[in-house]
C-alpha positions in Angstrom: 191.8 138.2 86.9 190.7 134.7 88.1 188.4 132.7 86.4 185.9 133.2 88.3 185.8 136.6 88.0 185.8 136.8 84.3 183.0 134.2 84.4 180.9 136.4 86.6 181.3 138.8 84.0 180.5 136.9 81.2 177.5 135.5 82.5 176.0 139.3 83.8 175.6 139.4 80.1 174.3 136.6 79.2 171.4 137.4 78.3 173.2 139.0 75.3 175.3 136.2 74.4 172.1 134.1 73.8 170.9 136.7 71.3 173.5 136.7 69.5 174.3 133.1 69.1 170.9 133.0 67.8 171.7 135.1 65.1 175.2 133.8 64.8 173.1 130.3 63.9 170.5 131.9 61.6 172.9 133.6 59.6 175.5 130.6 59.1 172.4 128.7 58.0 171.0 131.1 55.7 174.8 131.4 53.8 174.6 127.5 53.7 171.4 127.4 52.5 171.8 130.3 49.8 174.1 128.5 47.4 172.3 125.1 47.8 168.9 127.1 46.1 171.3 128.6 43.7 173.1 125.5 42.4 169.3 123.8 42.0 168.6 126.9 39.9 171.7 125.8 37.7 170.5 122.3 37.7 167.0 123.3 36.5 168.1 125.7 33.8 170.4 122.6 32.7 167.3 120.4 32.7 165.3 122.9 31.0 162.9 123.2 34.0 163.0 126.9 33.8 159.8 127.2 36.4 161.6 125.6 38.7 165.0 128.1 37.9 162.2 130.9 38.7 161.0 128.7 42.0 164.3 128.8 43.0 166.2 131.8 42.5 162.9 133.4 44.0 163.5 131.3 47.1 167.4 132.3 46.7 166.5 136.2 47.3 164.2 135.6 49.9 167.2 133.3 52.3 169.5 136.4 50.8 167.1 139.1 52.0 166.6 137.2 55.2 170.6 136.9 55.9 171.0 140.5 55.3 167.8 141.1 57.8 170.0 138.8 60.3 173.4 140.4 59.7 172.1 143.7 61.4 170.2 142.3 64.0 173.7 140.6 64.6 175.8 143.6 64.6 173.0 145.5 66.4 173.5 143.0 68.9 177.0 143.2 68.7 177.5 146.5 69.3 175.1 145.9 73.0 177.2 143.0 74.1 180.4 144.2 73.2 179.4 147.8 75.0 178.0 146.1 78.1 181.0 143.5 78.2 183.2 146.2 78.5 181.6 148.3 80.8 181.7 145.3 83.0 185.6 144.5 82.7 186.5 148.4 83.5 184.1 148.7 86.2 185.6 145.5 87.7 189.1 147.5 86.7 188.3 150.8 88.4 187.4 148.6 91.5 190.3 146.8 91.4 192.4 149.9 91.3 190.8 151.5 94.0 190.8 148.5 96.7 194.4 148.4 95.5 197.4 149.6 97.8 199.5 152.3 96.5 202.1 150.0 96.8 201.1 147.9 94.1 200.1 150.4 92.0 203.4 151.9 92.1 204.9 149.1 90.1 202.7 150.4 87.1 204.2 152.9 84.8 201.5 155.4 84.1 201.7 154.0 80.8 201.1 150.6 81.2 198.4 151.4 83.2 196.7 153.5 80.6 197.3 150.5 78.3 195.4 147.9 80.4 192.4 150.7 81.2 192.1 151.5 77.3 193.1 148.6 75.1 193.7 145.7 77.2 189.9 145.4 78.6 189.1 146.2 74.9 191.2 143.4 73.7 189.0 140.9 76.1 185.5 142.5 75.4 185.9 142.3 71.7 187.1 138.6 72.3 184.2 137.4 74.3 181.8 139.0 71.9 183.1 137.8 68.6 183.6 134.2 70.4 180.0 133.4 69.7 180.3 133.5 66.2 183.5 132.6 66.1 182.4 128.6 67.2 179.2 128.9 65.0 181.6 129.4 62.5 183.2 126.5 63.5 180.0 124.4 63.7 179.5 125.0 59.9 183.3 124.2 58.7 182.4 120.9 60.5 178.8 120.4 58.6 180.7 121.5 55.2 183.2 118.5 56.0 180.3 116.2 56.6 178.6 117.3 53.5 181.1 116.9 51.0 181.4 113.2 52.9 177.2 112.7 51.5 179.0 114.3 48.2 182.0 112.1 47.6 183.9 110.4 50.1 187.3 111.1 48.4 186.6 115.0 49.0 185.4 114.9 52.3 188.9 112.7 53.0 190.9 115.4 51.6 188.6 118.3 53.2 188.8 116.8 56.3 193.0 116.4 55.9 193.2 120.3 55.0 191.2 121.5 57.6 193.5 119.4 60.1 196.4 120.0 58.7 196.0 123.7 58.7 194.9 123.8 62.2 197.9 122.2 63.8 200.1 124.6 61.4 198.2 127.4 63.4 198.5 125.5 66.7 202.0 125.1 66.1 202.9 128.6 65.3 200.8 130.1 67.8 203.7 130.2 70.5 205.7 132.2 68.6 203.5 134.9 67.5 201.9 135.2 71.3 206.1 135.6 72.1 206.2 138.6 69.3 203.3 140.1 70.6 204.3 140.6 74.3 207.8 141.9 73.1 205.5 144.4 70.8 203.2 144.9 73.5 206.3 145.9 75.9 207.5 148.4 73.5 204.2 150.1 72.9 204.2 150.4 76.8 208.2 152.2 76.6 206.9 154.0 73.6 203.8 155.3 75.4 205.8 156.4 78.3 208.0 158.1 76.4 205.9 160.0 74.8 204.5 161.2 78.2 207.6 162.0 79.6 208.1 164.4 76.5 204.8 166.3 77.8 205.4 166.3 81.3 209.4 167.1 80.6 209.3 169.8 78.5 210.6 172.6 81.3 213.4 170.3 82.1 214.3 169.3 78.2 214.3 173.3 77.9 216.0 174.1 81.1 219.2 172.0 80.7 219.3 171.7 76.7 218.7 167.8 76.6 216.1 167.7 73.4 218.9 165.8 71.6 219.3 163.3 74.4 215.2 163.1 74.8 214.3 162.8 71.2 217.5 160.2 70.7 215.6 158.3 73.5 212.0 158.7 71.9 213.0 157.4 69.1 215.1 154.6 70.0 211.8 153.1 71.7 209.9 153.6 68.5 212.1 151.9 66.1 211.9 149.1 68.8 208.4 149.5 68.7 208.0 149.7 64.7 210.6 146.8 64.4 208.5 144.4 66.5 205.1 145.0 65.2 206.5 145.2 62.0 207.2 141.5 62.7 204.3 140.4 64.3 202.2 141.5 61.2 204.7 139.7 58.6 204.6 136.6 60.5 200.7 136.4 60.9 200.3 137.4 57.0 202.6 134.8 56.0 201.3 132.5 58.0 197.6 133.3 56.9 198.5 133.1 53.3 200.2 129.8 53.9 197.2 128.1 55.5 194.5 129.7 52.7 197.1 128.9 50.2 196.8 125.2 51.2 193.0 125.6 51.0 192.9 127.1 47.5 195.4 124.1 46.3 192.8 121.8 48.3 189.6 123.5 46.6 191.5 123.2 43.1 191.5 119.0 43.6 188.5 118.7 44.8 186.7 120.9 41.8 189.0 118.4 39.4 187.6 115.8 41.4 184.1 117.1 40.6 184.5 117.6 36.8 185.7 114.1 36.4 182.4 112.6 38.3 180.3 115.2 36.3 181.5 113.7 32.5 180.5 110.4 34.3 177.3 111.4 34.9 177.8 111.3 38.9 177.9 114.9 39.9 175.2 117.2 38.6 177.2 120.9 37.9 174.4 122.8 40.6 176.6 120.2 43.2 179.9 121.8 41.7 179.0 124.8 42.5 178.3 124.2 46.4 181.8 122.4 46.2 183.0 125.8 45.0 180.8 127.8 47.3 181.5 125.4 50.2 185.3 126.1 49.9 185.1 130.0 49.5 183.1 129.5 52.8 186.0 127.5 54.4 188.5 129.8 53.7 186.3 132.3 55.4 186.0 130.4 58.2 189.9 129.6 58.4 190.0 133.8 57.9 187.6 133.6 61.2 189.5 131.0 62.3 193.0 132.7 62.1 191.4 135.8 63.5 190.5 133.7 67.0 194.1 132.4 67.7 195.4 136.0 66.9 193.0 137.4 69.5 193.4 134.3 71.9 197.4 135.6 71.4 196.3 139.4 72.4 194.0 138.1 75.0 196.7 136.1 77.0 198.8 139.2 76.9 196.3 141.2 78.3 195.4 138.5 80.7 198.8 138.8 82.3 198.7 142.6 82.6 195.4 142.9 84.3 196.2 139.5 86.6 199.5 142.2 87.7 196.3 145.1 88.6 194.1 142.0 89.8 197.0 140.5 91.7 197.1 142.3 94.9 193.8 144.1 95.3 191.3 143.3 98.3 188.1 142.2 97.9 185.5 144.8 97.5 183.0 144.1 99.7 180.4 146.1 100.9 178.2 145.6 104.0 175.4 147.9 103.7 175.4 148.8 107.1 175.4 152.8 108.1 178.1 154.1 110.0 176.2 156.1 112.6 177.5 157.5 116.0 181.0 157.8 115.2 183.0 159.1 118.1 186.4 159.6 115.9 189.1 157.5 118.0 191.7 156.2 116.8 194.9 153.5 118.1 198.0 152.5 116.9 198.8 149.0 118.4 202.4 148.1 117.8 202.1 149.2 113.7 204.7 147.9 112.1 204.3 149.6 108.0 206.9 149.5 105.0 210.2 147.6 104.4 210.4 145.1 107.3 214.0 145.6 107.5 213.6 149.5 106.6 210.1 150.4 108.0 208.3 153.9 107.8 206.9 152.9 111.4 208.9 151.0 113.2 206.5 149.6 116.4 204.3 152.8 116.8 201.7 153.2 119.5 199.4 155.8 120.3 195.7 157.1 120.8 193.9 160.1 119.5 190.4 160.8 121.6 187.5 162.5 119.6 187.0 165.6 119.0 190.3 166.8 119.5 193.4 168.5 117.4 195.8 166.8 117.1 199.5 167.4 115.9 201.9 164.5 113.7 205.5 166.5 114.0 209.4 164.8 113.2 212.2 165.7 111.1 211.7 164.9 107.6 211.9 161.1 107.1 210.6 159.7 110.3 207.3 158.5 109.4 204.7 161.1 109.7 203.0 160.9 106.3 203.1 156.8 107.0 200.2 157.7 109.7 198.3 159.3 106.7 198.7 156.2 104.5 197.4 153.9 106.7 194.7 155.9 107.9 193.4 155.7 104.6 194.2 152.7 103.6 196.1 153.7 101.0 198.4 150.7 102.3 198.4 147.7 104.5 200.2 147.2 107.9 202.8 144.6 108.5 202.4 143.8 112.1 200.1 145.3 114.9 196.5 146.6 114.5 194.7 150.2 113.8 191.6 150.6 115.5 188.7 153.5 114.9 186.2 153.6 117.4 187.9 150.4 118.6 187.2 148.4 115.5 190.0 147.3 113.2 190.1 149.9 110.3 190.3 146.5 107.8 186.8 145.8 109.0 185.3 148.7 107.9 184.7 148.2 104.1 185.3 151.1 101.6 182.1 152.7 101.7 182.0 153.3 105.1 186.1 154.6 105.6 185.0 157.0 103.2 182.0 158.5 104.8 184.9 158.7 108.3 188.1 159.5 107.0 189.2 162.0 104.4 192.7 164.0 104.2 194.2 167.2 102.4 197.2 165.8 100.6 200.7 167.0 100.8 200.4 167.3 97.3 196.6 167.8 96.1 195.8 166.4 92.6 192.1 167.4 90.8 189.8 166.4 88.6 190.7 167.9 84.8 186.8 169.4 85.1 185.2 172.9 86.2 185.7 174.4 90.3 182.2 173.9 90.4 182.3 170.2 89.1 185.2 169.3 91.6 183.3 170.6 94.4 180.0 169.4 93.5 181.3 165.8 94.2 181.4 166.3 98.1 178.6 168.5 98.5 176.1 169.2 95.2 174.3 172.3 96.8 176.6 175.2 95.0 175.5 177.4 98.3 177.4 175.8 100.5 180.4 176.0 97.9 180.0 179.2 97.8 179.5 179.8 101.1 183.6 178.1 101.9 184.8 179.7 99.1 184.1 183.3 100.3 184.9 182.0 104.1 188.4 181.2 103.3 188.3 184.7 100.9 188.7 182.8 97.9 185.1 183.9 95.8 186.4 187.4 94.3 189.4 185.6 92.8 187.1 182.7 91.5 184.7 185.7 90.1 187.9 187.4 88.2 189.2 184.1 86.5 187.5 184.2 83.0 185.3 181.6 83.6 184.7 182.2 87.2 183.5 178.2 88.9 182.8 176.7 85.6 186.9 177.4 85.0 188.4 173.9 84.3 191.1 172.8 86.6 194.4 170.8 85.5 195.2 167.4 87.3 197.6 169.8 89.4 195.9 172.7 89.5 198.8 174.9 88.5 196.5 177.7 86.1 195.3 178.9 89.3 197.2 180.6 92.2 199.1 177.9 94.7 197.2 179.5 98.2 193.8 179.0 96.5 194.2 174.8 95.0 195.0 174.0 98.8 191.8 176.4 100.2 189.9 174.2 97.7 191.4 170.8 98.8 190.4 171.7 102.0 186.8 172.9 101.3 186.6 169.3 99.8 187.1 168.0 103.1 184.8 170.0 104.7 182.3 169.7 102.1 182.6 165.8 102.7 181.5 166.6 106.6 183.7 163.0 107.7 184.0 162.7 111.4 187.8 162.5 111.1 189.8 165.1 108.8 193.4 165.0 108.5 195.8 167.5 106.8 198.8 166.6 105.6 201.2 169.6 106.1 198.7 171.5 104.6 200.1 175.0 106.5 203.6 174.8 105.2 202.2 175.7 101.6 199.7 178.2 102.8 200.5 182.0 103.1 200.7 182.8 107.1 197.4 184.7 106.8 195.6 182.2 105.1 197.1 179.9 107.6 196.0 181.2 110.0 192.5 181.5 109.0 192.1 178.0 108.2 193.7 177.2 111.6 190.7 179.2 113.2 188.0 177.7 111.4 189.5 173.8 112.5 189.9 175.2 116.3 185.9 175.6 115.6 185.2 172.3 113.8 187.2 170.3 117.0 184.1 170.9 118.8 182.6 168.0 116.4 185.3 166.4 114.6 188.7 164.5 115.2 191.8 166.4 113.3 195.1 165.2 112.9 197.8 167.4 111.2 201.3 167.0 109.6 203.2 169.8 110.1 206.6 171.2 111.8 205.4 174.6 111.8 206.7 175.8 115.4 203.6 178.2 115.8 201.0 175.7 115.4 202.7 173.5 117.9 203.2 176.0 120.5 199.6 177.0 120.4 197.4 176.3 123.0 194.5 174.8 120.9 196.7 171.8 120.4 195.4 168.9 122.6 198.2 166.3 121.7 201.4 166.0 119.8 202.6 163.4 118.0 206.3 163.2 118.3 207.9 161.0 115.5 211.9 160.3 115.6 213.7 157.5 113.3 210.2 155.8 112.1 209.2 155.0 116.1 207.3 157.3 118.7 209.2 159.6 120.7 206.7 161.0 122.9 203.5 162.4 122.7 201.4 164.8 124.9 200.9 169.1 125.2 203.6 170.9 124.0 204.4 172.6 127.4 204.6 169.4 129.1 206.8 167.7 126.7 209.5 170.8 126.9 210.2 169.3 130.0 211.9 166.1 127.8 215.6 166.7 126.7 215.1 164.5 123.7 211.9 166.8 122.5 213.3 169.6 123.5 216.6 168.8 121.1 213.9 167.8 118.3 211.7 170.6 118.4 215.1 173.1 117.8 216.0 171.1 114.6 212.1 171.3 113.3 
């Protein structure tokens, strides 16, 4: 994230941060002001000016009544910038990880991911939020300094030496700690994964009888993990009881100090009692203080992890402009994508006119899905340019691509919500879902499952039969209504009947739409529906053109035997 960013975010709310460094300052001033009406109580009692003690404590409950009144407007107003903070940060993360390339993404584990999304953003949120009182705080550790200066200059000397000396001791630790945390952070990350894998392993721990080898693993990552946080929790303790030990030892002198000036008569035992008050306060503060380098530690750790999500992302910008009369071309000019040295398409040129359907066939490895991935941007080209309606597919900003473009995956993955809720997200008029689902013959066995649309779906959709998840990843798509619809080998995981249903119902929606589809099934490229092929052979184009016409190629015609 760069600076600018996180400033942007910071000052969206800062209408918040005002508010509650308003408070921050009334409530400091009140728990400065409270002991000061308490130890002129003493002093009158002392005197024998017991009206005044009255005067005075009455005026003490009133600034105690009026800090309480101020603590939860403050945590009131905690709570709203802390929430609003937050939001801001993930939405800014959700963005991030959508104008991402899958690329980059792939570097994540899924459970460092998770981490950043869940805890890290928290990490910065509560940071920002607690900031504000955070440097009041500091604010009124340096008028405490300057007051016991007005008090005795000796103890403001010796005030002022602590307070110094504690916080290089915490400057000079900090290093370390920050280096304990990122080794406890990287465990947490092993351990988290670990713990996944378990889940999503269980049918191959059963299968092969490796639960000794698993849980040996598991819980070799969670002793790392206990081993490092344990440290990291001794070394801040010790180093927090070190630096409010020094303060107590400091507080102990200077209420010596202030018993000696009383038996001279130059301390009244009311100003021993701020002196006492004053220091209680200061090791507060240091408590505050202590608590700000510790999350300054967690927030550079999760700096670095959301700079690694940050790092490669475009920028999302959106130009408000309709896509309207979209013809649904496409061109590959000289697309270079993947390892340079090792590309997935290697030089690749071709067109695709509108509303046509279109075939992507090769042997396995040669490129196809690469089409797919650029098409959606899922990736970035190295070298040449993609072009839809003759405008560079990078032009078109993320809004628009999607209102164009959308694709059955080889491997559809769902929302973990109802039928009905998945759906609903293309097209929200549940007639028309219906309407699909009982086209493709797929409403009766909806109807039988216990809780017919409203049935929850798993990420993979494996409670409900195989034929019917890809019918509904491709009622998505038609939901959606996006001039160009691509299918990614869609038909090799579809029963032949089914196949061939859907297959009649896209030889309709040519008449209006652009489709492109990965496949090597020999029946769909013999058809005669089929306006253009797609030939694919060691990540570069072949050939392209009808399938009769490109029999009369040796090279296809020794392909098209091995599909």
């Amino acid at each position: 994230m760069t600076k600018s960013e996180n400033k942007k975010v910071l000052l969206k709310n800062k209408k918040y941060f005002i508010i509650k460094f308003i408070c921050s300052l009334f409530i400091r001033a009140f728990l400065l002001i409270i002991p000061i009406y308490y130890s002129y109580s003493i002093d009158a009692i002392t005197n024998g000016n017991y009206n005044k003690a009255y005067e005075m404590i009455i005026m003490f409950f009133v600034f105690t009544m009026l800090y309480r009144l101020s603590e939860v407007i403050n945590q009131i107003t905690y709570y709203k910038l802390y929430s609003n903070v937050y939001k801001t940060y993930l939405e800014l993360g959700i963005n991030k990880t959508c104008n991402n390339s899958v690329y980059s993404l792939s570097r994540f584990s899924l459970s460092e991911y998770s981490n950043i999304m869940s805890e890290d953003f928290e990490v910065l949120s509560d940071y920002y939020s607690t900031l504000v009182i955070r440097i009041v705080e500091i604010l009124e550790a340096i008028y405490i300094i300057i007051y016991f200066f007005t008090i005795n200059t000796f103890i403001g000397y010796i005030t002022l030496f602590i307070c110094i000396f504690v916080l290089f001791l915490l400057l000079f630790y900090n290093p370390k700690i920050a280096r304990t945390n990122q080794n406890r952070k990287n465990r947490h990350d092993k351990r988290i994964g670990n713990f996944q894998e378990l889940l999503l392993s269980v049918q191959e721990i059963k299968g092969f009888n490796i639960f000794n080898v698993v849980k040996e693993r598991t819980m070799t990552t969670a002793s790392e993990y206990v081993k490092w946080n344990n440290k990291l929790n001794i070394d801040k303790y010790n180093l927090k009881q070190v630096s409010l030990g020094l303060i107590d030892i400091f507080q102990f002198i200077s209420l010596l100090i202030g018993i000696k000036l009383i038996t001279s008569g130059n301390m009244t035992i009311g100003v021993l009692t701020i002196i006492y008050s004053y220091y209680t306060k200061l090791n507060t503060l240091f408590l505050s203080i202590i608590t700000l380098f510790e999350s300054n530690i967690n927030v550079k750790v999760a700096r670095q992890r959301i700079h690694k999500l940050f790092q490669y992302a475009t920028v999302n910008y959106e130009k408000n402009e309709e896509v309207n009369d979209i013809k649904g071309s496409i061109e590959f000019q000289n697309v270079l994508y993947g390892n340079k040295q090792d590309p997935i398409l290697n030089d690749v040129s071709f067109k695709v006119s509108p509303n046509t359907f279109n075939v992507i066939t090769g042997l396995t490895g040669s490129g196809k899905t690469g089409i797919f991935d650029l098409l959606l941007r899922y990736n970035r080209q190295h070298v040449g340019n993609i072009l839809v309606d003759n405008i560079k597919i990078s032009d078109y900003d993320s809004k628009q691509i999607g209102k164009i473009i959308s694709a059955v995956r080889k491997t559809p993955t769902f929302f973990n919500m109802s039928i009905r809720d998945n759906l609903s997200i293309f097209d929200s008029n549940f007639e028309n879902i219906v309407y699909f689902c009982k086209l493709f013959n797929i409403h009766d066995y909806i109807m039988a499952l216990d809780h017919g649309y409203d049935t929850i779906l798993l990420t993979d959709a494996t409670n409900i039969n195989s034929d019917v998840k890809y019918v509904l990843a491709i009622i998505r798509v038609l939901l959606k209504r996006t001039k160009i619809m691509l299918f990614d080998e869609t038909f090799d995981y579809l029963s032949k009947d089914l196949s061939l249903k859907v297959l009649d119902i896209l030889k309709d929606l040519k008449q209006e739409n652009t489709i492109l589809v990965i496949t090597k099934n020999k029946e769909i490229i013999e058809s005669n529906y089929v306006d253009n092929i797609i030939v694919l052979d060691d990540n570069k184009l072949l050939t392209e053109g009808k399938h009769e016409d490109l029999l009369k190629e040796n090279d296809y015609k020794k392909l098209f035997k091995k599909l």
